[in-house]
Steps between C-alpha positions, in 0.01 A plus 500: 500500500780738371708246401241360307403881292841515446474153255171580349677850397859315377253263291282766374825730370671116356193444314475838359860492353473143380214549270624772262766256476263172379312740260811676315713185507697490149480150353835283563497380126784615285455753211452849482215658712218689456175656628217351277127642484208358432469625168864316401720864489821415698686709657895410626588451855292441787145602526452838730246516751270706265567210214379207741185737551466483157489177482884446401675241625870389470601255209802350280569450177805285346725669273422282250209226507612131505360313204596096484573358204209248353550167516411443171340663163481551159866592339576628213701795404410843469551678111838614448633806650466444889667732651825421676474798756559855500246771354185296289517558136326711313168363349163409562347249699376152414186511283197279467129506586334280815160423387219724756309349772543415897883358465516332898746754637440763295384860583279655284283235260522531092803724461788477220884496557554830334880519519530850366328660805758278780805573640796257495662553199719232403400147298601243739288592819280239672286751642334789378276773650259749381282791589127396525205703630562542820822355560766234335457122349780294538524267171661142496728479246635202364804393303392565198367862545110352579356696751213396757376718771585466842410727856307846463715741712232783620662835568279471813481322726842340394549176485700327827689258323451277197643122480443288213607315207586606108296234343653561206828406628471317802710802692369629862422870465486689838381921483475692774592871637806678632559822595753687403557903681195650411401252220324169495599330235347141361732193477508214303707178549482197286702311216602461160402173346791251505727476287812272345739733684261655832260310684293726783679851398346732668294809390447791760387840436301755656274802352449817651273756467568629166467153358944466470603194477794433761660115458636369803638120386482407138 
């Protein structure tokens, strides 16, 4: 009879360490970690004790998302003066209007590309995004500066993660969220429209808080 107390007490004391462990487990999956919350703040590192009673729990997020090149799509190249890399010219974005109404994929129904109020600034961008009530559009923009709208990004709740396709170039556009210190900051990856010279050249950037522009790959 002692002998058997003495296992249901070892068990008891096993099971009590092993199930902290289960619960605060961080993921095995590469990329940096973080403590996520149910309203989509993230935090980096692992979630406390107090975060998973929160409601946190422990995630990853690539460094930079992985967007496959389409198999196929309209070409065509996009007006002169892409930029080769560095710091984007000075200049105003792509102009044009997208006629009003419930666009599939788009955020907000009968709104106008209104390229004075957006904020990448240089001619030769495939993507475009301005403020809206509420929170952001994303805009489609093609080759030839024509604009068509794309996902609404609410300030709240933010979106998870966005895949889809440019239909005005064919090009796979991925946005999501990455955290960066104590700023979240949006990120866009996608591509310019092919050209004689580039096929698939990528176009990364990310926008922070105060609406700057930071490019990544371009």
């Amino acid at each position: 009879m002692t002998r058997l107390r003495l296992f249901a007490s070892l068990a008891v004391l096993i099971a009590a360490f092993a199930v902290p462990t289960s619960v605060f487990a961080h993921p095995s999956s590469q990329g940096n970690g973080y403590c996520k919350f149910p309203d989509g703040t993230l935090t980096p590192g692992h979630c406390s004790a107090a975060d998973h009673a929160n409601g946190g729990h422990d995630t990853h997020l690539p460094s930079t998302p992985t967007v496959s090149p389409p198999s196929s799509g309209p070409g065509g190249g996009p007006p002169s003066g892409s930029p080769p890399g560095g710091n984007p010219p000075n200049g105003n974005p792509p102009g044009g209007n997208t006629p009003g109404g419930n666009t599939p994929g788009a955020g907000l129904p009968d709104m106008n590309f209104n390229e004075a109020n957006c904020f990448i600034r240089h001619a030769a961008t495939p993507a475009q995004i301005c403020p809206v009530e509420g929170g952001m559009q994303y805009w489609f923009i093609g080759a030839d500066g024509s604009a068509q709208p794309g996902p609404y990004l609410p300030d709240s709740p933010r979106i998870e993660r966005y895949e889809g396709t440019n239909p005005l170039t064919g090009k796979q556009v991925v946005i999501d969220y990455v955290t960066e210190g104590d700023k979240t900051l949006l990120r866009v990856s996608t591509y310019y429209p092919d050209t004689e010279y580039d096929t698939n050249k990528p176009y990364i950037f990310t926008l922070d808080p105060g609406h700057t522009v930071r490019y990544i790959s371009w």
